[in-house]
DRENKOLDREN-207148 format. One line per 5 residues: number of its first residue (from 1); their letters; for each residue x, z, y of C-alpha. Coordinates in steps of 0.001 Angstrom, whole numbers, plus 500000, padded with zeros to 6 digits. Each point is the difference from the previous one (the first is absolute). Layout:
<pts>
NUM> A> X:Z:Y; ...;
</pts>
This chain:
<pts>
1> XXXXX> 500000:500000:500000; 501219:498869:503614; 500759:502521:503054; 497491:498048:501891; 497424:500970:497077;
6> XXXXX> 500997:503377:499776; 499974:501567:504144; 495838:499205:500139; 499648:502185:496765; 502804:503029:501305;
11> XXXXX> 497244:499911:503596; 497109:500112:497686; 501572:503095:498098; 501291:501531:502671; 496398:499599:501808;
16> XXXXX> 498913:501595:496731; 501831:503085:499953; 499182:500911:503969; 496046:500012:498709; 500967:502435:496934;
21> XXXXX> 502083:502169:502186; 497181:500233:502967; 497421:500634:497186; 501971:502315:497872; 501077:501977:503165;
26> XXXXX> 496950:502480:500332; 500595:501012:496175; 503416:500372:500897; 499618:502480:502200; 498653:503031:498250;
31> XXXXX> 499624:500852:496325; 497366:498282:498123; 498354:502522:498675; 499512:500773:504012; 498288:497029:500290;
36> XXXXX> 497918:500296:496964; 498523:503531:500274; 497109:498941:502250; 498806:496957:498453; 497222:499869:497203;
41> XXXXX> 501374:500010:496324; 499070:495946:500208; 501779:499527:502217; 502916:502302:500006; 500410:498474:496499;
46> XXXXX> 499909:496303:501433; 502946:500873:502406; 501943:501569:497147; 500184:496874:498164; 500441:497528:502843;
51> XXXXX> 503036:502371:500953; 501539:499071:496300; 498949:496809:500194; 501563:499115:502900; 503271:501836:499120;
56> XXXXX> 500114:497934:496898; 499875:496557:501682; 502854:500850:502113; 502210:500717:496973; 498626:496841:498542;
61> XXXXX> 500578:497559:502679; 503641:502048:500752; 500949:499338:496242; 498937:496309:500487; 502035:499769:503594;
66> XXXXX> 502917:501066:497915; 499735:497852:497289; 498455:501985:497205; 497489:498743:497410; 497781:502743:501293;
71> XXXXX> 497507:499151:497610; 501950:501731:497269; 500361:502714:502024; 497824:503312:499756; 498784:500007:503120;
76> XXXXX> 497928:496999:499250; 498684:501765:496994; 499041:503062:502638; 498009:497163:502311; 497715:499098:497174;
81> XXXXX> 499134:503436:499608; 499565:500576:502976; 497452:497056:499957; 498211:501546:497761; 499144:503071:502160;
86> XXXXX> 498491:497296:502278; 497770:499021:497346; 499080:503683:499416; 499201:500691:503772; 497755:496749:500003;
91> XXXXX> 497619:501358:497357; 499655:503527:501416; 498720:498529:503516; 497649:497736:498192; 499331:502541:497447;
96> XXXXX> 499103:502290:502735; 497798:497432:501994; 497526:499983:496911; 499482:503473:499981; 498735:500238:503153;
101> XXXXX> 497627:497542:499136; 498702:502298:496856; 497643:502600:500250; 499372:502436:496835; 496239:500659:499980;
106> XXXXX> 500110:502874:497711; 502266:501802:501925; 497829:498787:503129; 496737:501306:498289; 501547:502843:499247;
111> XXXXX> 501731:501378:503431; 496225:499303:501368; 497979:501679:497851; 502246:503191:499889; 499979:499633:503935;
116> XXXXX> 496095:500144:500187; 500078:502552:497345; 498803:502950:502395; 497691:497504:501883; 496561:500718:498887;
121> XXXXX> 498058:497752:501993; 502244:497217:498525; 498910:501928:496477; 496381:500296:500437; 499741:496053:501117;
126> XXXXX> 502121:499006:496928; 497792:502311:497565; 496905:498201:502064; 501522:496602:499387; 501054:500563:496210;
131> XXXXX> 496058:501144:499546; 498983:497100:501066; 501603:497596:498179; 498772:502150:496944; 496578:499266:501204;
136> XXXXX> 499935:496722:500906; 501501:499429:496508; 497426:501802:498190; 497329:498699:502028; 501497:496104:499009;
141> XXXXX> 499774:500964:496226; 496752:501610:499912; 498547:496859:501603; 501884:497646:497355; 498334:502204:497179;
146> XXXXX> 496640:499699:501821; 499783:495893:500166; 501358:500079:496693; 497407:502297:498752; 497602:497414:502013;
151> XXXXX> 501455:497307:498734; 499543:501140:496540; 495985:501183:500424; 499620:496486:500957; 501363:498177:497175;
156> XXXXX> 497699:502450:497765; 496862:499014:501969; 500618:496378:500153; 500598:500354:495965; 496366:501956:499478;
161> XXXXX> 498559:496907:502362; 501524:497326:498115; 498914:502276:496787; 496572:500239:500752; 499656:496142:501173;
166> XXXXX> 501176:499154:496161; 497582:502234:498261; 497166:498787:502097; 497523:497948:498127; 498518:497540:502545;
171> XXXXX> 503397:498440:500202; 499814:499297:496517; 496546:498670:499665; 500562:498147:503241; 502968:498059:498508;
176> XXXXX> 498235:499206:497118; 496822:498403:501380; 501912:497475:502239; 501439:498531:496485; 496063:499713:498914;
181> XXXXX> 496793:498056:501891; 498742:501901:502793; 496611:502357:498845; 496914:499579:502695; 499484:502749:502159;
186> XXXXX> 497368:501447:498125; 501518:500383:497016; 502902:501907:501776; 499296:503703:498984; 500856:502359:503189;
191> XXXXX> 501294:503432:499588; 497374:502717:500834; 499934:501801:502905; 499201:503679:499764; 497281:501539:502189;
196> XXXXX> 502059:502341:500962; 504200:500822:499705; 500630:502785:498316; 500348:503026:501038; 502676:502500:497872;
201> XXXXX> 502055:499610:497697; 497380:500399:497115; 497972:497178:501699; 502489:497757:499912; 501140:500197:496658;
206> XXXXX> 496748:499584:498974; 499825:496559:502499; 503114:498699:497722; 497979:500660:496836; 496952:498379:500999;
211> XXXXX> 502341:497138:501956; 500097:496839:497414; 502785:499208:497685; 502636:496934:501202; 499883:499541:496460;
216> XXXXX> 495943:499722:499444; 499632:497733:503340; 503030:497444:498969; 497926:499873:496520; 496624:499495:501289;
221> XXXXX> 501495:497161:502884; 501346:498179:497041; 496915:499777:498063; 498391:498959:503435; 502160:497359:500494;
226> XXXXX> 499703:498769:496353; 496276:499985:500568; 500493:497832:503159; 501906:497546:498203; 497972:499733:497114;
231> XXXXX> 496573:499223:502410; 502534:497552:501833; 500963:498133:496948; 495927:499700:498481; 499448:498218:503457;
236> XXXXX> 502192:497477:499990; 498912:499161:496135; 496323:499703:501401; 500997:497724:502789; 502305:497864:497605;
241> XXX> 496563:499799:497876; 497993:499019:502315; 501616:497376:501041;
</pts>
């Protein structure tokens, strides 16, 4: 390498070493541990290590000035671990940051309710509160059992309806006449009416006794019908006959 090469880079280092000097000279002064006592354990222990650090690079750089392989040297072995306190530092701040952000709600719950402890109005309102949520809960299930109870007394009543419409007679015997010819209306037997409804329970038993059979009606229709049929069928052999 030239002279001419060489005097920029001698300014530049000389440049250098002013700035470390002017910066190194309020350290310089007093002790450290002076300076360190009334800063924060952060950041007492950030000065501590930028003190090393610092030392170390000068040793480095005056090993390389003087032609060492400084590399091979200790000292470099000293800057990476000094590196690593870096590192260290780095995740304690940011460690730090998140737990302000964190809030245990147990232990939260806990310092308030043992500092309204002795507070009875708070007390009496939270007693109030927890008695009516108790309430209101009851008062939702006992109207769930209620419209299921409903629920279930109408099912039972539409069944007795749908029941009684099957067992019912005139359903039957009205089925079974549209299948056959139409009687005249005065060969349609009517039920009979009472006079008068009974009245009692004896009376109306005895109004089902007297009341006519399904059975006996369906039986005497039939014959009725067959009757009809047979009168029906002698008149059209008289008219074919006659003519």
């Amino acid at each position: 390498m030239e002279a001419a090469d060489l005097l920029p880079m001698l300014e530049d280092l000389s440049g250098n070493i002013d700035d470390l000097e002017e910066s190194l000279a309020p350290l310089l002064k007093q002790a450290l541990s002076a300076t360190t006592s009334t800063l924060p354990l952060l950041d007492k222990a950030k000065l501590y290590v930028l003190t090393t650090y610092a030392i170390d690079s000068i040793l480095f750089n005056y090993l390389r000035l003087n032609g060492a392989d400084a590399k091979k040297h200790p000292v470099f072995t000293e800057i990476t671990r000094v590196k690593q306190y870096f590192e260290k530092i780095k995740l304690a701040e940011t460690a730090g940051i998140k737990r302000d952000f964190t809030l245990d709600k147990g232990a939260a719950g806990r310092f308030v309710k043992h500092g309204l402890a002795g507070n009875e109005k708070y007390d009496r309102e939270r007693a109030a509160q927890q008695a009516g949520e108790k309430d209101g809960a009851q008062r939702k299930l006992e109207a769930l059992d209620q419209q299921s109870e409903q629920r279930g007394k109408k099912r039972k009543s539409d069944g007795m309806d749908r029941l009684v419409q099957d067992s019912n007679p005139t359903s039957r015997t009205g089925s079974a006449g549209d299948s056959d010819d139409d009687p005249s209306p005065s060969e349609v037997i009517l039920p009979r009416k009472a006079s008068q409804a009974p009245r009692g329970p004896n009376a109306a038993f005895q109004a089902l006794l007297n009341a006519p059979s399904p059975k006996a009606d369906d039986k005497e229709q039939t014959k009725k019908e067959n009757k009809t049929k047979k009168r029906q069928k002698k008149a059209e052999e008289a008219v074919q006959q006659a003519t």
